[in-house]
ZASELUM-9169 format. One record per residue (C-alpha): x, y, z; residue number from 1. Coordinates in nm, 2 decimals. Layout:
<rs>
r px: X py: Y pz: Z nr: NUM
...
</rs>
This chain:
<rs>
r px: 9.48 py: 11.84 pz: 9.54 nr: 1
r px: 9.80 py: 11.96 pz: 9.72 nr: 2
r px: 10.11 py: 11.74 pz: 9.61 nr: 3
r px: 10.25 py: 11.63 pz: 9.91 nr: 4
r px: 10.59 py: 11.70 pz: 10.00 nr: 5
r px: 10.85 py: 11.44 pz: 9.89 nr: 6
r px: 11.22 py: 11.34 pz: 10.04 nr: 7
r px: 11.45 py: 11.14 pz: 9.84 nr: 8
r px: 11.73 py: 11.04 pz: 10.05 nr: 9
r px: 11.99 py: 11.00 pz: 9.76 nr: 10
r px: 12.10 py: 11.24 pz: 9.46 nr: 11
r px: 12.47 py: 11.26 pz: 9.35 nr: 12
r px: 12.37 py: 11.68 pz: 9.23 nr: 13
r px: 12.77 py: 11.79 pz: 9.26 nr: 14
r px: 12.91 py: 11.48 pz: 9.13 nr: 15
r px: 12.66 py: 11.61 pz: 8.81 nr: 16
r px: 12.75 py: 12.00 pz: 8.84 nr: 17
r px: 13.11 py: 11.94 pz: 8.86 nr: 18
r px: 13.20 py: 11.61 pz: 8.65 nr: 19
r px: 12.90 py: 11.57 pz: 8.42 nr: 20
r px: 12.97 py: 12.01 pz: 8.39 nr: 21
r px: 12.58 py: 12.03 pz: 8.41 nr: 22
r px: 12.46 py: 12.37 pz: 8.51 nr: 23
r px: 12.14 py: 12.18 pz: 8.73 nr: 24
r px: 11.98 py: 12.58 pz: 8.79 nr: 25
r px: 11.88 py: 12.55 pz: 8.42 nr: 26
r px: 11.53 py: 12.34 pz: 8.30 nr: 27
r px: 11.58 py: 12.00 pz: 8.25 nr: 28
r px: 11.54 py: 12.07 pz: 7.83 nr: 29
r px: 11.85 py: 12.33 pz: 7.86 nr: 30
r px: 12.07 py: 12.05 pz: 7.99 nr: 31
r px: 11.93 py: 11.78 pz: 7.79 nr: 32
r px: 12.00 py: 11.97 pz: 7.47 nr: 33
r px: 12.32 py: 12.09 pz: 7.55 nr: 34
r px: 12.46 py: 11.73 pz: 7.52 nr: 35
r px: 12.29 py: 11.62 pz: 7.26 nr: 36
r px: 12.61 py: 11.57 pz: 7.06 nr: 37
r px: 12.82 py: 11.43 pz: 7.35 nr: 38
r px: 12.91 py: 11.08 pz: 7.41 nr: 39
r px: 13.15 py: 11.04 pz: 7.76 nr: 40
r px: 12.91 py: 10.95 pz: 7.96 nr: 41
r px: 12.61 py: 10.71 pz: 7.90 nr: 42
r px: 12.35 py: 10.93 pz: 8.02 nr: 43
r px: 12.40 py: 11.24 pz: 7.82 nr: 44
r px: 12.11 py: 11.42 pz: 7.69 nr: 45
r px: 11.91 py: 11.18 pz: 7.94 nr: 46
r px: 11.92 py: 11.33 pz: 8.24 nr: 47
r px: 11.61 py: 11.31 pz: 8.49 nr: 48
r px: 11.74 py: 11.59 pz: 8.77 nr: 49
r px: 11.75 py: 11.92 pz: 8.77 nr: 50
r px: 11.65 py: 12.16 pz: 9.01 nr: 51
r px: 11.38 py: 12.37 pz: 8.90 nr: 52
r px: 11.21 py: 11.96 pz: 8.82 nr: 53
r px: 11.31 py: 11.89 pz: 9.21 nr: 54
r px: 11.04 py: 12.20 pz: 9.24 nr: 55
r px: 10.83 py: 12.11 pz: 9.03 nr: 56
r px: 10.76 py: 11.78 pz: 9.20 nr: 57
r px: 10.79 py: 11.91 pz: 9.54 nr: 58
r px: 11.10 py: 11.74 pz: 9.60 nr: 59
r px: 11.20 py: 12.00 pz: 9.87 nr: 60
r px: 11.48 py: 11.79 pz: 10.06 nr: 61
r px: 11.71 py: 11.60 pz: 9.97 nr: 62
r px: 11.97 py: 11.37 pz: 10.11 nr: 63
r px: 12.27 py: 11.49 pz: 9.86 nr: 64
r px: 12.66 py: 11.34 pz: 9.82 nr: 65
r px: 12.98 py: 11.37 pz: 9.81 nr: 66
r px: 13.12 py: 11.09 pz: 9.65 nr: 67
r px: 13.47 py: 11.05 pz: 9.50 nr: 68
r px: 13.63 py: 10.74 pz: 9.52 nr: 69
r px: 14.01 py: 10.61 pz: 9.53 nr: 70
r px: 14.14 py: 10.37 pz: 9.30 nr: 71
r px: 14.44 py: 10.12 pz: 9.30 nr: 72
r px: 14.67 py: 10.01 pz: 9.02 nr: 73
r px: 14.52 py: 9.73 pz: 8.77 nr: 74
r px: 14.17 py: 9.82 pz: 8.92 nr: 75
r px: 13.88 py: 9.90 pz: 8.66 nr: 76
r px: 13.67 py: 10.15 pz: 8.85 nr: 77
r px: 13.73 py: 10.51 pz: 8.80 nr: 78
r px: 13.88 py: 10.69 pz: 9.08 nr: 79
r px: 14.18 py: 10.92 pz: 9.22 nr: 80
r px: 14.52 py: 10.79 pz: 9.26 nr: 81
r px: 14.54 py: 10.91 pz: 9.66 nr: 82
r px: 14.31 py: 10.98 pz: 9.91 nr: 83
r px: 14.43 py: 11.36 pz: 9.91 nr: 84
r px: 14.32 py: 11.37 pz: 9.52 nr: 85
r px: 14.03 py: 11.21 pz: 9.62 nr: 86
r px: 13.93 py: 11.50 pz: 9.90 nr: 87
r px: 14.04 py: 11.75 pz: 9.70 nr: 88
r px: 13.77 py: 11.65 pz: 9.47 nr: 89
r px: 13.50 py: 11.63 pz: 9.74 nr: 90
r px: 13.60 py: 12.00 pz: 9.83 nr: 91
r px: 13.53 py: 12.09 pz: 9.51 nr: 92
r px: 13.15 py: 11.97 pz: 9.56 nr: 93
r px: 13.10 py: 12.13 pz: 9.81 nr: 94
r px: 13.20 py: 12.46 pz: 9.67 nr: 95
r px: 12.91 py: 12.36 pz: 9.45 nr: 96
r px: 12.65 py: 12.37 pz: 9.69 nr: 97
r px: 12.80 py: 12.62 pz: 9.88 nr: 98
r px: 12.73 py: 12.84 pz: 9.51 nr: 99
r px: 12.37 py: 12.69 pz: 9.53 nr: 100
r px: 12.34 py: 12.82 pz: 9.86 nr: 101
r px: 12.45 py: 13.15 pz: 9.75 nr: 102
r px: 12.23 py: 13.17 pz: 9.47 nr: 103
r px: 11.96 py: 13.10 pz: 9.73 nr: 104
r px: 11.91 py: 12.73 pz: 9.46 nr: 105
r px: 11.94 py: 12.52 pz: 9.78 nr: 106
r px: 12.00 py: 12.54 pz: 10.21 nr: 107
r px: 12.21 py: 12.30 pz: 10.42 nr: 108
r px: 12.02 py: 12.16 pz: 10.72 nr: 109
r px: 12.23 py: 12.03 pz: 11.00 nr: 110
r px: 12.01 py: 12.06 pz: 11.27 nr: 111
r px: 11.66 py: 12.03 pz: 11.41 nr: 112
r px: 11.60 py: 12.39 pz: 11.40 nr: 113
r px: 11.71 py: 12.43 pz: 11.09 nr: 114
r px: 11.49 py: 12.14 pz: 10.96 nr: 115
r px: 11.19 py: 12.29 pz: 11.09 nr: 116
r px: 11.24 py: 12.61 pz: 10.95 nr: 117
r px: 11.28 py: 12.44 pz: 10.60 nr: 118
r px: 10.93 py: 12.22 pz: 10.69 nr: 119
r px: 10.76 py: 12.54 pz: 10.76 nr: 120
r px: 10.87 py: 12.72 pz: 10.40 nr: 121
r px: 10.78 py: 12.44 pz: 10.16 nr: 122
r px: 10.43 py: 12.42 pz: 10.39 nr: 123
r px: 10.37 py: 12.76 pz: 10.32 nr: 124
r px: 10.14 py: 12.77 pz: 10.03 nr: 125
r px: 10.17 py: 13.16 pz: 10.00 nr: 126
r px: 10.50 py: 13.16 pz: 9.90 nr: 127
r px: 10.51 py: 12.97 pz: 9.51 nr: 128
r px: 10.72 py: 12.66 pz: 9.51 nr: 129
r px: 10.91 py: 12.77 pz: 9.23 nr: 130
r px: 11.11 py: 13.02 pz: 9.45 nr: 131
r px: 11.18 py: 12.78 pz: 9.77 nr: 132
r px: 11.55 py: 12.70 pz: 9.76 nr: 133
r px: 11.58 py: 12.30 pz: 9.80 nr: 134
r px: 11.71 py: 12.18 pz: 10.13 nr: 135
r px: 11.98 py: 11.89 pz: 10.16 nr: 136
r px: 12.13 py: 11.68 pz: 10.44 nr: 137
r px: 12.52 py: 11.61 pz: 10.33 nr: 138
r px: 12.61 py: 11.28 pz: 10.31 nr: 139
r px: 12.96 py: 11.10 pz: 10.14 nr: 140
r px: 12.89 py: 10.79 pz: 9.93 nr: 141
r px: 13.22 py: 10.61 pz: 10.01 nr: 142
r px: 13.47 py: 10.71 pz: 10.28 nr: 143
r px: 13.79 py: 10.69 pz: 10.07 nr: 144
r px: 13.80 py: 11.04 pz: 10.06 nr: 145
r px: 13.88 py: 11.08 pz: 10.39 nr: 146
r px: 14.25 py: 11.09 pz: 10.39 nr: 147
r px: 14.25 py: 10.97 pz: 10.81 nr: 148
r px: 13.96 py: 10.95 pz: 11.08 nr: 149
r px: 14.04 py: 11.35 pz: 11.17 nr: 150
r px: 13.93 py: 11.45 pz: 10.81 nr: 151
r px: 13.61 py: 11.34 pz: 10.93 nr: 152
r px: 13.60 py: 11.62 pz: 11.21 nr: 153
r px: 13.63 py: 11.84 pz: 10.93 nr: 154
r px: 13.36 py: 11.69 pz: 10.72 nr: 155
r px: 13.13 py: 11.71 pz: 11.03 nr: 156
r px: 13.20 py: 12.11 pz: 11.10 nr: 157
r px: 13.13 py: 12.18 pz: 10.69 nr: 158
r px: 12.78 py: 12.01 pz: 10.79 nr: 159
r px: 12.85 py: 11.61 pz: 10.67 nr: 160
r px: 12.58 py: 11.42 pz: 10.86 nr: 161
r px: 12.55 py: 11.08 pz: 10.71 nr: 162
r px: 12.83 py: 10.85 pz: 10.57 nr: 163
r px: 12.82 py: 10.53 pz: 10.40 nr: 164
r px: 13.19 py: 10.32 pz: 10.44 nr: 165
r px: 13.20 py: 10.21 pz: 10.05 nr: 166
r px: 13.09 py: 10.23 pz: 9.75 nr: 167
r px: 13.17 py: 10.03 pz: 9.41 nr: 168
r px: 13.42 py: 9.80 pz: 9.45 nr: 169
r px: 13.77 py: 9.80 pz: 9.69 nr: 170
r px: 13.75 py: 10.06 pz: 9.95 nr: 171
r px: 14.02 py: 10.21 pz: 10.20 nr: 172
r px: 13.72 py: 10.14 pz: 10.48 nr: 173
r px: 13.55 py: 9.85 pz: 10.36 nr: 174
r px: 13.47 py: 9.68 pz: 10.07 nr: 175
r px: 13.18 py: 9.74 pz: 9.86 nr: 176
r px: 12.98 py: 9.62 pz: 9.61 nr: 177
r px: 13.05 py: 9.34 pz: 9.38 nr: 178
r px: 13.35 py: 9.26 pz: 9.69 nr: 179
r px: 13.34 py: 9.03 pz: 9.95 nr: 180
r px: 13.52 py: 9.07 pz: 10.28 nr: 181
r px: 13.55 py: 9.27 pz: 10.57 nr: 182
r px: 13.49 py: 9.63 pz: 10.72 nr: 183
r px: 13.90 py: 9.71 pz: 10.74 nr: 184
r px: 14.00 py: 9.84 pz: 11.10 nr: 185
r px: 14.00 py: 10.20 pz: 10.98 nr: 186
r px: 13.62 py: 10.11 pz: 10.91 nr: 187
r px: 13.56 py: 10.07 pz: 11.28 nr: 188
r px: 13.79 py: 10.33 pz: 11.36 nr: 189
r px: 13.58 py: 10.61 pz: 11.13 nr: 190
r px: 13.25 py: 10.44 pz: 11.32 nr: 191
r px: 13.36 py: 10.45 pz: 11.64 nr: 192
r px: 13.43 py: 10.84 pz: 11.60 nr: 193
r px: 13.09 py: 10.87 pz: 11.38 nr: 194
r px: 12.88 py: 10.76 pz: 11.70 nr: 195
r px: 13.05 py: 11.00 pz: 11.89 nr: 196
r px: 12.94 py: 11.29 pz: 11.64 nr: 197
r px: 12.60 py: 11.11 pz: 11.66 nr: 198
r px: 12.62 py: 11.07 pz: 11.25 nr: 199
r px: 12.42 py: 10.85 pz: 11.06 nr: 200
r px: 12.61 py: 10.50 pz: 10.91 nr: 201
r px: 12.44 py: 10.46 pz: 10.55 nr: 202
r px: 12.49 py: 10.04 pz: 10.49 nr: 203
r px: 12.44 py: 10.08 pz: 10.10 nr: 204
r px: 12.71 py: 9.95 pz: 9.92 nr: 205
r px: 12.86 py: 9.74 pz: 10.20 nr: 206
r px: 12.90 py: 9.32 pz: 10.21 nr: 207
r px: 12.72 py: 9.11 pz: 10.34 nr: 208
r px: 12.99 py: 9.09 pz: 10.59 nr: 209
r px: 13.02 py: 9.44 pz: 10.60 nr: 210
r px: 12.68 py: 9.48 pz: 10.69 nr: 211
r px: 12.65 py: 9.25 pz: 10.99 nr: 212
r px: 12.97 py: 9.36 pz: 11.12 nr: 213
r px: 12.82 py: 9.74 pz: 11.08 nr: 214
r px: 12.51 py: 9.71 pz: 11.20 nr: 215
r px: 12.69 py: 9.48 pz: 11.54 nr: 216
r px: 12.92 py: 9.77 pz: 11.62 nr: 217
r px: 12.73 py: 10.10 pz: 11.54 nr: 218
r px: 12.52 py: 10.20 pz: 11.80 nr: 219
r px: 12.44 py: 10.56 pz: 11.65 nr: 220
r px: 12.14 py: 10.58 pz: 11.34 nr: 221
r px: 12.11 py: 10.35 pz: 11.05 nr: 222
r px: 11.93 py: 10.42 pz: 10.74 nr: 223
r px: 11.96 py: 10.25 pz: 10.36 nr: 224
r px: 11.98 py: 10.52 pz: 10.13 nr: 225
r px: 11.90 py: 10.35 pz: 9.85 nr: 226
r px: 11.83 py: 9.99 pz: 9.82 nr: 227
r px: 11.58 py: 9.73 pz: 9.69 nr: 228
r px: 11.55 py: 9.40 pz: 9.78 nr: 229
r px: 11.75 py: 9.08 pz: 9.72 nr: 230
r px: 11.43 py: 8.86 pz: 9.71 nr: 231
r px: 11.30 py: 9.02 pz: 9.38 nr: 232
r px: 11.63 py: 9.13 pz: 9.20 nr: 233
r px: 11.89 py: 8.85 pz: 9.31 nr: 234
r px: 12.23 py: 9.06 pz: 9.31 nr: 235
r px: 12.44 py: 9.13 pz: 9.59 nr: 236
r px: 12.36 py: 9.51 pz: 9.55 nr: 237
r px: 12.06 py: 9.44 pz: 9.75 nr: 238
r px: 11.94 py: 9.33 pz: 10.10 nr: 239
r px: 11.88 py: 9.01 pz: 10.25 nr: 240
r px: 11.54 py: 8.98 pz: 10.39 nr: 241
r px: 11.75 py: 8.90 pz: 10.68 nr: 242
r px: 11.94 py: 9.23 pz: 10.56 nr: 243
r px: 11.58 py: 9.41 pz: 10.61 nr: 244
r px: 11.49 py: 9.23 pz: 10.91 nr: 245
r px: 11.82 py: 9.40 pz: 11.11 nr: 246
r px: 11.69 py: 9.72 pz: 10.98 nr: 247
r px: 11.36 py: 9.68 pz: 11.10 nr: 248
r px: 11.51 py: 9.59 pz: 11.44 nr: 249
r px: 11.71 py: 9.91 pz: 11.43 nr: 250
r px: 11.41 py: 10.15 pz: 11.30 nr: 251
r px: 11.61 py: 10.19 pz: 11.01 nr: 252
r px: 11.47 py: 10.28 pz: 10.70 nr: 253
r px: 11.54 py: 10.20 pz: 10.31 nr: 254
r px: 11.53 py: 10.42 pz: 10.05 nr: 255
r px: 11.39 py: 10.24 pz: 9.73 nr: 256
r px: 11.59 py: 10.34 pz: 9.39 nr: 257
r px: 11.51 py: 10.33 pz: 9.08 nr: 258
r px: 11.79 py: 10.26 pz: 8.85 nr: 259
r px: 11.61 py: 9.97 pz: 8.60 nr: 260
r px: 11.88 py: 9.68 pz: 8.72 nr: 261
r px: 11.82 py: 9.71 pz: 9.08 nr: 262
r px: 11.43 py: 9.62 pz: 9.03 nr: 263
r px: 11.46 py: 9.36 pz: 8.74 nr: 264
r px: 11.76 py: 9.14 pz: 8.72 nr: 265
r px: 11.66 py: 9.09 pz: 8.30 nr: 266
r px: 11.77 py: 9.39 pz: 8.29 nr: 267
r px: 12.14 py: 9.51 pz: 8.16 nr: 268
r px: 12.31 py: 9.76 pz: 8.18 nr: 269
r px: 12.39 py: 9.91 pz: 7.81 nr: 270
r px: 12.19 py: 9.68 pz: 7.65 nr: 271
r px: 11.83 py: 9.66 pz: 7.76 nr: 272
r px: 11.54 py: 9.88 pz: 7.69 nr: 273
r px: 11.34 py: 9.96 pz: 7.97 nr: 274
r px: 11.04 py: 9.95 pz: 7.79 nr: 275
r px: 11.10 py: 9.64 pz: 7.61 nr: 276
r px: 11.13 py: 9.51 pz: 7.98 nr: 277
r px: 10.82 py: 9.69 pz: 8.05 nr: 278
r px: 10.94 py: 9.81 pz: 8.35 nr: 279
r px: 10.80 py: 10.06 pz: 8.52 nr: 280
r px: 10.75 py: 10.27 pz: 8.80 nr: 281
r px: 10.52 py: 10.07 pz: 9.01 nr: 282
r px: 10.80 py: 9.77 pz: 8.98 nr: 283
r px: 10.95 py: 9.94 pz: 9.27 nr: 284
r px: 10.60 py: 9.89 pz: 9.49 nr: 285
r px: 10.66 py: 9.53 pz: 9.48 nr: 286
r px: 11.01 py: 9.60 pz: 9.64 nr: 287
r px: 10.82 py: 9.81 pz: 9.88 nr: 288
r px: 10.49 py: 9.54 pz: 9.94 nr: 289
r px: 10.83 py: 9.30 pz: 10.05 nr: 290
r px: 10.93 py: 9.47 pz: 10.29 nr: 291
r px: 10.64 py: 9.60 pz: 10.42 nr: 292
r px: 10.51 py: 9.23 pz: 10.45 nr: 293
r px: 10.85 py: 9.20 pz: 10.68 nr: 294
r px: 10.80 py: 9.49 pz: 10.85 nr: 295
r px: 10.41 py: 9.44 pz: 10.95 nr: 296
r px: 10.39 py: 9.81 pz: 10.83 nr: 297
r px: 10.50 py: 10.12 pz: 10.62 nr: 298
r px: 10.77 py: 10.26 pz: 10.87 nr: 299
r px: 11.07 py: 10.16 pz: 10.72 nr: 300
r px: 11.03 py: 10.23 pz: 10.33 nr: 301
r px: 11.08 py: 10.55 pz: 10.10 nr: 302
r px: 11.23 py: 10.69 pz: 9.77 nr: 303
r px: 11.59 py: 10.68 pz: 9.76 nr: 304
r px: 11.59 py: 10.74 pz: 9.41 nr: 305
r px: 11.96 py: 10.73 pz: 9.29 nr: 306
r px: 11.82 py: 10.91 pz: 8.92 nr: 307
r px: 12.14 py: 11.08 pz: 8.87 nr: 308
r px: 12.35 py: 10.80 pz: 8.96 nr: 309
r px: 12.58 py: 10.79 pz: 8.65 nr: 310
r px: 12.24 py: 10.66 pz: 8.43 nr: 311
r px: 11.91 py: 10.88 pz: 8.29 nr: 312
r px: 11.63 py: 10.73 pz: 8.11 nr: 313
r px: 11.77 py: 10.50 pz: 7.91 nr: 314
r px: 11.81 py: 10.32 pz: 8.24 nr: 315
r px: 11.52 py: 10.45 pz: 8.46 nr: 316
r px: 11.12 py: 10.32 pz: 8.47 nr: 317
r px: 11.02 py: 10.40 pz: 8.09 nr: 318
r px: 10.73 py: 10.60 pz: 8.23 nr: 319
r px: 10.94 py: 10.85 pz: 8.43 nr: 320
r px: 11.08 py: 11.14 pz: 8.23 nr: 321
r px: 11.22 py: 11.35 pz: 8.55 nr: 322
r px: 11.26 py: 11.33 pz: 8.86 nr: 323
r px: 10.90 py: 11.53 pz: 8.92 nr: 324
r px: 10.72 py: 11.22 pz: 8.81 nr: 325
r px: 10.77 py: 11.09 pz: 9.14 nr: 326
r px: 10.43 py: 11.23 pz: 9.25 nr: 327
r px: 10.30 py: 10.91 pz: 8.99 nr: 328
r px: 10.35 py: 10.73 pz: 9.33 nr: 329
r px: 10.07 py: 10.93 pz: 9.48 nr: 330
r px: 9.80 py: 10.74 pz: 9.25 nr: 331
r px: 10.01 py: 10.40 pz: 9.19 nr: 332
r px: 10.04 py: 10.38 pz: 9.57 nr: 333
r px: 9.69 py: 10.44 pz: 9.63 nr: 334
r px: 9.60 py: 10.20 pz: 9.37 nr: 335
r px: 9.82 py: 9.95 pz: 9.51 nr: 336
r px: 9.60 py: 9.98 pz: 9.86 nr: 337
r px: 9.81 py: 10.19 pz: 10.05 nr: 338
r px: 9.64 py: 10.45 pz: 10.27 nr: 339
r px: 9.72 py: 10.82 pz: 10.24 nr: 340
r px: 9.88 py: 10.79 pz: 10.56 nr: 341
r px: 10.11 py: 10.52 pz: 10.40 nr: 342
r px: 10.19 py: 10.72 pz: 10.12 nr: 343
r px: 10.27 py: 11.05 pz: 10.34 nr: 344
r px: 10.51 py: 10.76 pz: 10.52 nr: 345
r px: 10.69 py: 10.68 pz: 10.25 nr: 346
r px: 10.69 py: 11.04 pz: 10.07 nr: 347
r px: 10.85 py: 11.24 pz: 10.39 nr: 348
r px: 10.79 py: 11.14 pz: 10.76 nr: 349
r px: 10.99 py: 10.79 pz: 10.77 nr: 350
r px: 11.31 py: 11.01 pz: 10.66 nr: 351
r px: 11.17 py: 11.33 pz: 10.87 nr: 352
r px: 11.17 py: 11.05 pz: 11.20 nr: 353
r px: 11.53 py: 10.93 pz: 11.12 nr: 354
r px: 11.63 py: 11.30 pz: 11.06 nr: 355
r px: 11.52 py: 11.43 pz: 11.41 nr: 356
r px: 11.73 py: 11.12 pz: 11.55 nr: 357
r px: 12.07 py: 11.23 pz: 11.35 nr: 358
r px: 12.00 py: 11.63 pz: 11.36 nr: 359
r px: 12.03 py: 11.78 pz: 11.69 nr: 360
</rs>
């Protein structure tokens, strides 16, 4: 049987090619063994992304970042010392994919026309998967980049679609998560210029606040790029049913993840084994039953996936190995009850209807 065609509305690839210095054109072994003996980031030798696996698992679009965040004195997080450090770094990813892009590794879609044409190439079973270039939709993970509101004029002629206001922590837009507080009046500022540009507001990472103040003053596109819900793993990180409820209203949809402590709250980060834990894959469906339950149907969820999101699989389901294993949802789904027509919802057309809002 055919795999079906898969979207996964949230992979950090530059953040990994430039600051990780993985070369994600080589297989998923290459990269893995190439770190074996390196120890600065937790995830080394761990790694679940790579292109060729994006192939292989017919992961042919992608919603991919930019994501560089600002930091201020006495504050924990990693980041740049000013927002002009901070873009600079951004740039820098997107020479990256502009290199993919060359290499013909990956295409930028930024419009309808362009998203068909990509729809039409991975449908086209006479040309071998292995050889289609993987499409992305350019998003930033955390405005602090943008040094003032015209930056973003810039972003949106490079092809930046989609935009989320924060990310971990203080933010020059809003705050994000593990903050409390509001979005900051440069926040509404970069919105109010976002709906003009018809971009898409990604509400991961924002406040509670943040959230209802967002979702009250954007009129433009909504989506949640990667989120689980509150209900089943009680942090902050994740939505409200009344979080998911606003969504639904909006025809929003969430993209569930699956980094291990946003589907169990046992589980912590550096310490637990998620196979100990048993968690696995299929957790996530009972993230996705919740809101379906909400929803009253399978419209509003999908795979948001976040496996490259500063972990690997010493922090991921213990029955994924790469990101290609998320065709496993095909048969877990279906065991679960879900119809094929659910599953095709939550593998590509809930992020294909939000697309053809956002990509004119």
């Amino acid at each position: 049987m055919k795999k079906p065609l898969i979207i996964d509305a949230h992979l950090d690839l530059a953040m990994n090619a430039i600051e990780w210095n993985r070369d994600l054109t080589r297989p998923l072994a290459e990269i893995r063994l190439q770190e074996m003996h390196l120890k600065d980031k937790a995830d080394r030798g761990r790694g679940t992304v790579c292109l060729p696996e994006l192939r292989k698992g017919r992961v042919g679009l992608v919603i991919a970042t930019q994501l560089s965040r600002c930091t201020s004195f006495g504050m924990s997080l990693s980041g740049w010392n000013s927002p002009q450090q901070a873009w600079a770094m951004t740039q820098a990813q997107l020479a990256w994919y502009r290199e993919m892009e060359a290499l013909g590794e990956m295409v930028q879609i930024t419009s309808a026309n362009g998203l068909d044409q990509h729809l039409a190439l991975w449908n086209d079973d006479a040309i071998a998967d292995d050889t289609k270039p993987i499409g992305y939709v350019l998003s930033l993970e955390g405005a602090d980049s943008l040094v003032n509101i015209s930056y973003l004029e810039r972003a949106y002629g490079y092809g930046l679609r989609a935009l989320g206001l924060s990310h971990f922590g203080p933010g020059r837009y809003a705050p994000g998560t593990k903050m409390e507080g509001p979005v900051s009046q440069a926040g509404f500022d970069l919105m109010k210029e976002m709906d003009a540009l018809n971009m898409v507001l990604d509400v991961t990472h924002l406040t509670d606040e943040g959230f209802d103040q967002a979702l009250n003053f954007f009129k433009g596109p909504v989506w949640a790029s990667h989120h689980n819900v509150r209900k089943i793993a009680p942090t902050q990180r994740q939505l409200t049913d009344d979080n998911i409820k606003a969504l639904i209203e909006r025809d929003a949809v969430i993209g569930g993840m699956l980094d291990c402590w946003a589907m169990d709250i046992r589980f912590i980060d550096a310490l637990s084994d998620p196979w100990q834990l048993n968690i696995r894959m299929e957790n996530l469906v009972d993230h996705w039953d919740h809101i379906c339950q909400l929803a009253g149907n399978s419209m509003h969820i999908a795979i948001g996936s976040d496996l490259d999101g500063n972990f690997g699989t010493e922090q991921s389901p213990w029955d994924l190995n790469s990101i290609a294993d998320l065709q496993k949802y095909q048969d877990i789904l279906s065991k679960r009850g879900y119809s094929e027509a659910d599953i095709h919802n939550i593998f590509h057309n809930n992020w294909l209807r939000l697309f053809r809002k956002a990509l004119v």
